[in-house]
C-alpha positions in Angstrom: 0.0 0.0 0.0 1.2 3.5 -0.9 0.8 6.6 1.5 1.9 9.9 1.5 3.2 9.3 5.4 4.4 5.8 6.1 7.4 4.6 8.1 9.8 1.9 7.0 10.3 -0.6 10.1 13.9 -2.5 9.4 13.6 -6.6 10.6 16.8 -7.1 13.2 15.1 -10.4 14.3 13.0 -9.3 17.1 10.1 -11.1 17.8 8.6 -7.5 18.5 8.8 -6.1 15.3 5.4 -6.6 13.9 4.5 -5.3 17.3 6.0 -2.1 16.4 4.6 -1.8 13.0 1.0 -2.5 15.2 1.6 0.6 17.3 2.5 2.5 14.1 -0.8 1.5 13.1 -2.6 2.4 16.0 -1.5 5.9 15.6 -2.8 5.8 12.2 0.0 5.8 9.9 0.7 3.3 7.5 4.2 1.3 8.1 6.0 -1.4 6.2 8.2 -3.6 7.4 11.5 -4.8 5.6 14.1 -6.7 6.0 17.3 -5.3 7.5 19.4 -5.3 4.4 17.1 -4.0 2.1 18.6 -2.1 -0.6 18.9 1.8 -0.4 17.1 2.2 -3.9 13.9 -0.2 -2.2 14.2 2.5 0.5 14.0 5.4 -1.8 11.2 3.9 -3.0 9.0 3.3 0.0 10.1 7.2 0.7 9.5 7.0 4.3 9.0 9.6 6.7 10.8 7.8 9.4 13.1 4.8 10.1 12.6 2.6 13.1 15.9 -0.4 13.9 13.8 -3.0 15.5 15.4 -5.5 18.2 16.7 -9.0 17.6 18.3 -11.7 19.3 21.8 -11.1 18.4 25.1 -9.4 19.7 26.4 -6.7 17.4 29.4 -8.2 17.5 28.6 -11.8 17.0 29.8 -13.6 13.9 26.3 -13.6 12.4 25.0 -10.5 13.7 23.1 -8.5 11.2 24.6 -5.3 10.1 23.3 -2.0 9.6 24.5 0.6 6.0 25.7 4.2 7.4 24.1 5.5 4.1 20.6 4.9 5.6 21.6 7.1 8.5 23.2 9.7 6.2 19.2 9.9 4.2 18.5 12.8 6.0 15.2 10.6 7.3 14.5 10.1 11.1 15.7 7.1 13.2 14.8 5.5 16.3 16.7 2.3 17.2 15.0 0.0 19.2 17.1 -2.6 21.5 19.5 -4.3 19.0 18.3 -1.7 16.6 20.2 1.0 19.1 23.2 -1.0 19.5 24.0 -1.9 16.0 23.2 2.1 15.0 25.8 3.0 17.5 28.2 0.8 16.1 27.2 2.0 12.8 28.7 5.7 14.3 31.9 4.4 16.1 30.1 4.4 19.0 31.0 1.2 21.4 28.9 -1.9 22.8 29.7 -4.1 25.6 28.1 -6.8 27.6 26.5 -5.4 30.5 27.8 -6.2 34.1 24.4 -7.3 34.8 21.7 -8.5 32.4 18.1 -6.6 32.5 15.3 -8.5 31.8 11.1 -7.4 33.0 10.4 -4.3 34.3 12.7 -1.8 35.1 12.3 1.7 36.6 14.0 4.4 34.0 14.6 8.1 34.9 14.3 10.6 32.3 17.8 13.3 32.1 16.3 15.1 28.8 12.4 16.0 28.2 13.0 17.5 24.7 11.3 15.4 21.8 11.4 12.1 22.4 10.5 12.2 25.7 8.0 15.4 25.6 5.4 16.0 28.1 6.4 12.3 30.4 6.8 12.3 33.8 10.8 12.0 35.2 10.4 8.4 35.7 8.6 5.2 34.3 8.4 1.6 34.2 10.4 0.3 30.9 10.7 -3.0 29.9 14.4 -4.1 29.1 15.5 -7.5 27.4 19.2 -7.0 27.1 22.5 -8.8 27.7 24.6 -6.1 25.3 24.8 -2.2 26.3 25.9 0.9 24.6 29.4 2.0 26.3 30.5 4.8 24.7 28.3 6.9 23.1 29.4 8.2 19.2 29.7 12.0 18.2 26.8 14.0 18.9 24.8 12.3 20.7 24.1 12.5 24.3 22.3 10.5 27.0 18.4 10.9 27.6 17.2 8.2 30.1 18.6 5.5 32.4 18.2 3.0 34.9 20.1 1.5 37.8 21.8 -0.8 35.6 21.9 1.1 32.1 23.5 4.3 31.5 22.5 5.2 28.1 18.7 3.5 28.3 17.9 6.1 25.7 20.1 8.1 23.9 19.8 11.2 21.4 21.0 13.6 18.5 18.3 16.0 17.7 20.2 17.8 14.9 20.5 14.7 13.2 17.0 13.5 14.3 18.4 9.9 15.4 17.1 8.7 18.9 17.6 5.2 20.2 16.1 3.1 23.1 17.2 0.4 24.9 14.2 -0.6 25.9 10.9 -2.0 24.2 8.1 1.1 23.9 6.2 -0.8 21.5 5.3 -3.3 24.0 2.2 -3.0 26.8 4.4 -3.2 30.2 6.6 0.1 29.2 4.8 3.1 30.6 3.4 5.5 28.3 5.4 3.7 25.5 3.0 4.5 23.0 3.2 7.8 23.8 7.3 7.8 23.1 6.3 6.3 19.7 3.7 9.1 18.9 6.7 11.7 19.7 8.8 10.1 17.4 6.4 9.6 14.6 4.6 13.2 15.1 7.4 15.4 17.1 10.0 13.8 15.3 9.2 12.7 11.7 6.4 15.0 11.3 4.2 12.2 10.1 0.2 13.1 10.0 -2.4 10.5 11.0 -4.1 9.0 7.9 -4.3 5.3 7.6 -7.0 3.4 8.5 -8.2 -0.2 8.5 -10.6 0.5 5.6 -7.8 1.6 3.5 -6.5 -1.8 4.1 -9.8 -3.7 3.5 -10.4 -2.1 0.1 -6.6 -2.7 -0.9 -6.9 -6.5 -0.2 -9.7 -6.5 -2.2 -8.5 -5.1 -5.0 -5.6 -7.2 -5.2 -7.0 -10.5 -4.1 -9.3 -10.0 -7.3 -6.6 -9.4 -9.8 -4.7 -12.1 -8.3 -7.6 -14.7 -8.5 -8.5 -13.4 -12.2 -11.5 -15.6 -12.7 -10.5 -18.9 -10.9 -12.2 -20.8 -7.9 -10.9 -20.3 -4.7 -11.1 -22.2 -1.4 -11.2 -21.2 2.1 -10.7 -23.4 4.6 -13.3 -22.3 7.6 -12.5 -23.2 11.6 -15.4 -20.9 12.9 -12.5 -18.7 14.4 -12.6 -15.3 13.9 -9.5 -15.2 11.4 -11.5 -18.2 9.0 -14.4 -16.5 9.0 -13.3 -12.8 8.2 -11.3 -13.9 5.2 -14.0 -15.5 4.0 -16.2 -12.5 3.8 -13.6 -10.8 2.8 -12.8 -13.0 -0.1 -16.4 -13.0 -0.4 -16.3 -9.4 -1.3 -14.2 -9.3 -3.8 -14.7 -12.5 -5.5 -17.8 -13.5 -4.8 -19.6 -17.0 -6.1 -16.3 -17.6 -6.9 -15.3 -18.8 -3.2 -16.0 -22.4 -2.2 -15.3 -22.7 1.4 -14.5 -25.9 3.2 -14.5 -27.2 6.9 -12.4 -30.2 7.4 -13.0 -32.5 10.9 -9.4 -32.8 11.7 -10.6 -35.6 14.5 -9.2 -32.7 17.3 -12.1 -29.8 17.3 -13.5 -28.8 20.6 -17.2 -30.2 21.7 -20.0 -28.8 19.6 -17.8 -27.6 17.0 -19.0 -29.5 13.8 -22.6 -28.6 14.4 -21.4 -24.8 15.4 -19.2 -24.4 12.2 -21.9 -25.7 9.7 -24.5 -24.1 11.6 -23.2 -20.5 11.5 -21.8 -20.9 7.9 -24.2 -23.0 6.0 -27.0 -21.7 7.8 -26.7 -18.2 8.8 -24.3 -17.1 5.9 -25.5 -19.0 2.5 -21.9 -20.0 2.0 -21.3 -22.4 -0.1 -20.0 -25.3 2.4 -18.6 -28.2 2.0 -17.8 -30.8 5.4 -15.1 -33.1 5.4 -15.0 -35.8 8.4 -11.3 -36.5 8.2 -11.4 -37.4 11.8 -10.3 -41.2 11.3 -7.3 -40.2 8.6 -5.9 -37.3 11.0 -6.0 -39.5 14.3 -4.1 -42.4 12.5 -1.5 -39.8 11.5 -1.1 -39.0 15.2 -0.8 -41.9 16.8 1.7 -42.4 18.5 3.4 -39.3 18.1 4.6 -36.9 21.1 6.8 -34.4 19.8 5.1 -31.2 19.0 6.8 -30.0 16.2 5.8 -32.9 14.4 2.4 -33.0 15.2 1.9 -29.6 13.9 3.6 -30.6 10.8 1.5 -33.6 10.3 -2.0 -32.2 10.6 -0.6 -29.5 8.4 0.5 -32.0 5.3 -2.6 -33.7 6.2 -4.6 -30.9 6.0 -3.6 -29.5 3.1 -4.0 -33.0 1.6 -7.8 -33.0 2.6 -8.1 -29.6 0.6 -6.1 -31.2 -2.5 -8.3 -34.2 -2.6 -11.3 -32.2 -2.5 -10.2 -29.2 -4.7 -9.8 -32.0 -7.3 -14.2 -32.3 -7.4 -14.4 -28.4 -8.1 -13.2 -27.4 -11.1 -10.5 -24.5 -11.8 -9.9 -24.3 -8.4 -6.4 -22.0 -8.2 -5.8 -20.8 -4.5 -6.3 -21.9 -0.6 -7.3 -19.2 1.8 -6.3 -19.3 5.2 -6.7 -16.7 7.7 -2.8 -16.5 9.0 -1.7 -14.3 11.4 1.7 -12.7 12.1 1.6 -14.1 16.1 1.3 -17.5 13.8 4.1 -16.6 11.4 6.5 -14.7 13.9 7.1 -17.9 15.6 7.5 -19.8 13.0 9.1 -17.5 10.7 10.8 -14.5 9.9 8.9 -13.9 6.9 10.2 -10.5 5.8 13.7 -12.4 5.2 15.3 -11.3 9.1 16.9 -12.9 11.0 14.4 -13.7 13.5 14.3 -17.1 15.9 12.0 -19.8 15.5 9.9 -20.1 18.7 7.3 -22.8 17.3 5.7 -24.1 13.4 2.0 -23.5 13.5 0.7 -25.5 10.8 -0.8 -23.1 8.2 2.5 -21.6 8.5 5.8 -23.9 8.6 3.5 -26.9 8.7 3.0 -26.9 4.9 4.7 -29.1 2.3 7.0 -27.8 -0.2 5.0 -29.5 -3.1 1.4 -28.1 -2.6 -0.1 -27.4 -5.1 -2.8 -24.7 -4.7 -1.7 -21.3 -4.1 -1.8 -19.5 -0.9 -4.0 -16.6 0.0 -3.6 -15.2 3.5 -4.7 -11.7 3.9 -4.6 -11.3 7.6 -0.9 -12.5 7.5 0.6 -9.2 8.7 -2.0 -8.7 11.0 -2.9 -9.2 14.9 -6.1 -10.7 16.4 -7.6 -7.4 17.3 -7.3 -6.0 14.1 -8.8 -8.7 12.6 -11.4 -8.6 15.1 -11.9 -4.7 13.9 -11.9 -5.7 10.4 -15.1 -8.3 11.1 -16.9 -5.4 12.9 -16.3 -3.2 9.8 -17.5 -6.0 8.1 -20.6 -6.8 10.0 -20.0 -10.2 11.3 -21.9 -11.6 14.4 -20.5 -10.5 18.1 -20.3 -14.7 18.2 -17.7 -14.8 15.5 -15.9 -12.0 16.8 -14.9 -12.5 20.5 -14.6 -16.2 20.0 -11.5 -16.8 21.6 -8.2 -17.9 19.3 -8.0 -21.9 18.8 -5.0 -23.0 17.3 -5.1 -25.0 14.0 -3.7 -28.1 15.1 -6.6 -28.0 17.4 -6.5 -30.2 20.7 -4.0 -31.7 19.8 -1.5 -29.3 21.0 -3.6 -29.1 24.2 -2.9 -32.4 24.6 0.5 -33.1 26.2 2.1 -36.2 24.5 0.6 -38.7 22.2 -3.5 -38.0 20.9 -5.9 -40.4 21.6 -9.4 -40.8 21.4 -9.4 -41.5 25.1 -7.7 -38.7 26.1 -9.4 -36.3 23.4 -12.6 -37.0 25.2 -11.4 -36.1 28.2 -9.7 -33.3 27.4 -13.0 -32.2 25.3 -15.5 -32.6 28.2 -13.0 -30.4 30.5 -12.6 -27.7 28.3 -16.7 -27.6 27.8 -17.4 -27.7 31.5 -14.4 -24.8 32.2 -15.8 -22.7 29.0 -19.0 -23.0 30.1 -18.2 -21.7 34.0 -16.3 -18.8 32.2 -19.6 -17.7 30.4 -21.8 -18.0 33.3 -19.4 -15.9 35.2 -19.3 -12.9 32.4 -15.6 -13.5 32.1 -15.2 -14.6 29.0 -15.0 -11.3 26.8 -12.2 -10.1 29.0 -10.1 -13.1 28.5 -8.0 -13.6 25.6 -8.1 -17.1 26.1 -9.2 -19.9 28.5 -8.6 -23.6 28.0 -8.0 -27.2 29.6 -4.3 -28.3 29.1 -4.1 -32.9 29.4 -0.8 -33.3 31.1 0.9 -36.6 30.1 0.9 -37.6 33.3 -1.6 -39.5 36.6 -1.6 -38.7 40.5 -3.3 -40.5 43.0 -6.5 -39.3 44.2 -9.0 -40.5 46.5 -13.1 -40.5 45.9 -15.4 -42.4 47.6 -13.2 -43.8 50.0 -11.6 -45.1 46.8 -7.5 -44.9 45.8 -8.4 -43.3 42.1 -5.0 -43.0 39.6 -6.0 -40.6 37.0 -5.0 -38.1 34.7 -4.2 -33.9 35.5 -5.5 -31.1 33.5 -4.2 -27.6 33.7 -6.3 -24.4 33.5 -4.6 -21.9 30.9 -6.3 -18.2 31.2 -4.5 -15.6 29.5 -4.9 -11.8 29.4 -3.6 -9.9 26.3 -4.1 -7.4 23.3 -2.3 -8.6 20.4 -1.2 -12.4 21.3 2.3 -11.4 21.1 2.6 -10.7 25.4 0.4 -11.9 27.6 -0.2 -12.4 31.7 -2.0 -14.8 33.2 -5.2 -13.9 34.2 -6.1 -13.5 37.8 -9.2 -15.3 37.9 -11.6 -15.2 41.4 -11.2 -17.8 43.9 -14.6 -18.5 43.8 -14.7 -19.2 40.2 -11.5 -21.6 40.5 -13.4 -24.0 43.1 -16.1 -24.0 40.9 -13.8 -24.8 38.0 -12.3 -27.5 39.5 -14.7 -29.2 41.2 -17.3 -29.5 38.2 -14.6 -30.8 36.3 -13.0 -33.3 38.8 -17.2 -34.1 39.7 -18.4 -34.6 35.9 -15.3 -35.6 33.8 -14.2 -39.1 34.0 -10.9 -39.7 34.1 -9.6 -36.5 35.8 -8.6 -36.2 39.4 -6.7 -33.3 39.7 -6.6 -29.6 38.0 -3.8 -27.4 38.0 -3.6 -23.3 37.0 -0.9 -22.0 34.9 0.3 -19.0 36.3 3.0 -18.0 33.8 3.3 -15.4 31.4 4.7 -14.7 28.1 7.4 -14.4 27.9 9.1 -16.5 29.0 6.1 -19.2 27.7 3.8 -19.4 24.6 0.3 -18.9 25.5 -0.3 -22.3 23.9 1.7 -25.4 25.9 2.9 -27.0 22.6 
């Protein structure tokens, strides 16, 4: 997408860096993300505004540490380096980096020495968070210190003549104080961008390239009755129209209800045209007897897009696969704008697929976040049910399910995710959770009912808060709802005689166990 303001994000690897480009967004200007060592005419071409260095996992003066060119710091175009993104700026400048004395990870509390530009109209201190093993030593010419902390010197540095600014820690994420508000002054203070884009510019741009793209051939879209399915089906819908078959396969690892939901609400309510696939025998065969999580994903992903192939074959000139992709799912599996960032986990519509597929992928939500998406199906007018369903990963249950998949323990696991999803609702809590689900552990304790020794399996309740999937805490549910929780599932699910909460966040864990 062209804009008149936009602001080129450069890939270091972070896991953050779509994060930034979301904040960008939220401020309502377009930004585009780009590999680190994109070439300076590609740059010229995008004709940013401003320049933000995002983190990454490296040290600047590792073997395989990604670089940074002077020349882009010599455009005359603002910068803000972010994390790695400072450090490898400052190196850039015969400035010097060093391992800190003391790493700084979470929260940490960072005074502000200089209110001008970057930091205009904050308080004198705030709550950053850090993520750091590397510091800037020395700083290079011109530039002088703007923030620190107990443990970091230069936590923000600055040369306003040249407009280049770098941070040490994250502002794009939630748990940095007023960090959106340090990302405004640089895109508004700083770059002098002005606040145009919008997600209906982005809605009428996939549009009009998913129907040149398609050009008259059929197109399938592979429904899960998640939010992401269903939006980019009505948005394929829009621009395509007739044209868009849509398919929901039974992997054998949905959640209770879900067939009858999916057809229901699709078939039903929207006149698509469905087709249902009970796949449940050929995906559970596949599975047995595997326990390693990387290759389940990448087995119900082959399989899946097998399903599609075998049925694509019954509909003629049938072209392209839709699936509704997120970045969260391609972040960890991926770095898909060609950085260098670490591989966290493969989700299946993602890393999952095999090299000789042979339908064509469509995945307009790929650079996307849940809430946006969510925003685009409220533009779009889709149900409130559709909307705030909560996320459910495409290997379905059976990466809820510690271990091998069975059809013993996918019953059990099914009726305990039911009964705690159904607690949720009754207790109005389930619109201000990002997600809440059961969690088999591969594992039995000894329990006692009825005067009885019992020896039985343990689930764990996962309840997460979050805005974009990327962070999240663990939700502090009520006590009262927790005994509730655990003793209707204990009470009604056979097979279970102990639950277990997850009180972790992320980081340092996925929101997802597997």
């Amino acid at each position: 997408m062209k804009s008149k303001d936009a602001i080129l994000i450069l890939d270091f690897g972070s896991q953050y860096t779509q994060l930034i480009a979301r904040r960008v967004r939220e401020l309502k200007v377009f930004s585009v993300i780009e590999p680190c060592n994109i070439g300076m005419e590609e740059i010229k071409k995008i004709n940013p505004k401003g320049i933000i260095l995002s983190g990454g996992p490296h040290s600047v003066y590792g073997e395989a540490a990604p670089s940074l060119r002077k020349e882009i710091l010599k455009l005359g175009i603002p910068v803000l380096g972010i994390c790695y993104g400072m450090q490898v700026m400052v190196k850039a400048l015969g400035g010097e980096v060093g391992e800190a004395k003391k790493r700084e990870y979470g929260r940490a509390l960072m005074y502000i020495d200089d209110h001008c530009d970057l930091f205009f109209s904050l308080p004198a201190q705030i709550t950053s968070w850090m993520s750091h093993t590397d510091q800037v030593i020395k700083l290079p010419q011109g530039f002088k210190q703007l923030s620190h902390t107990s443990n970091t010197k230069f936590a923000a540095i600055g040369y306003s003549q040249e407009a280049i600014y770098g941070v040490q820690f994250h502002p794009e994420v939630i748990h940095t104080d007023l960090g959106i508000q340090i990302i405004s002054n640089f895109l508004f203070r700083i770059a002098e961008c002005f606040a145009s884009w919008q997600l209906e510019d982005f809605i009428d741009k996939q549009i009009k390239e998913i129907k040149k793209k398609v050009a008259g051939a059929n197109v399938i879209c592979g429904l899960s009755g998640g939010v992401d399915s269903a939006t980019a089906a009505v948005l394929i819908n829009k621009a395509i129209g007739k044209k868009l078959k849509c398919i929901f396969v039974n992997n054998g690892v949905l959640r209770k209800g879900e067939v009858s939901n999916v057809v229901r609400i699709f078939r039903d309510h929207f006149k698509i045209d469905l087709h249902y696939v009970d796949a449940a025998v050929s995906f559970l065969n596949k599975l047995k007897g595997i326990v390693d999580p990387e290759e389940k994903r990448k087995i119900i992903g082959h399989e899946f897009i097998k399903v599609f192939e075998e049925k694509a074959r019954k509909i003629k000139n049938v072209k392209f696969l839709v699936q509704g992709t997120l970045y969260p799912d391609v972040i960890e599996s991926v770095s898909v704008f060609g950085g260098p960032t670490s591989r966290i986990k493969s989700h299946h519509n993602v890393a999952g697929l095999p090299l000789d597929m042979k339908l064509k992928l469509i995945e307009p939500f790929r650079q996307l976040f849940k809430d946006e998406v969510r925003e685009i199906a409220r533009l779009l007018k889709l149900p409130d049910e559709i909307i705030w369903r909560h996320p459910f990963p495409g290997p379905g249950l059976a990466v809820r399910i510690v271990g091998e998949v069975t059809a013993l323990r996918l019953r059990i696991l099914r009726e305990a995710d039911a009964t705690l999803e159904k607690i949720i609702r009754k207790n109005n809590l389930y619109n201000e959770l990002w997600q809440c689900f059961c969690v088999l552990l591969p594992l039995k304790t000894v329990g006692v009912m009825g005067d009885k020794r019992t020896y039985e399996h343990v689930v764990a309740i996962r309840a997460v808060t979050s805005l974009d999937g990327m962070t999240a805490d663990w939700a502090k549910l009520p006590y009262d709802v927790l005994d509730e929780i655990s003793n209707a599932i204990i009470n009604k699910v056979r097979g279970i005689n102990r639950v277990v909460l997850d009180i972790s966040s992320k980081p340092p864990a996925t929101i997802e166990w597997e």
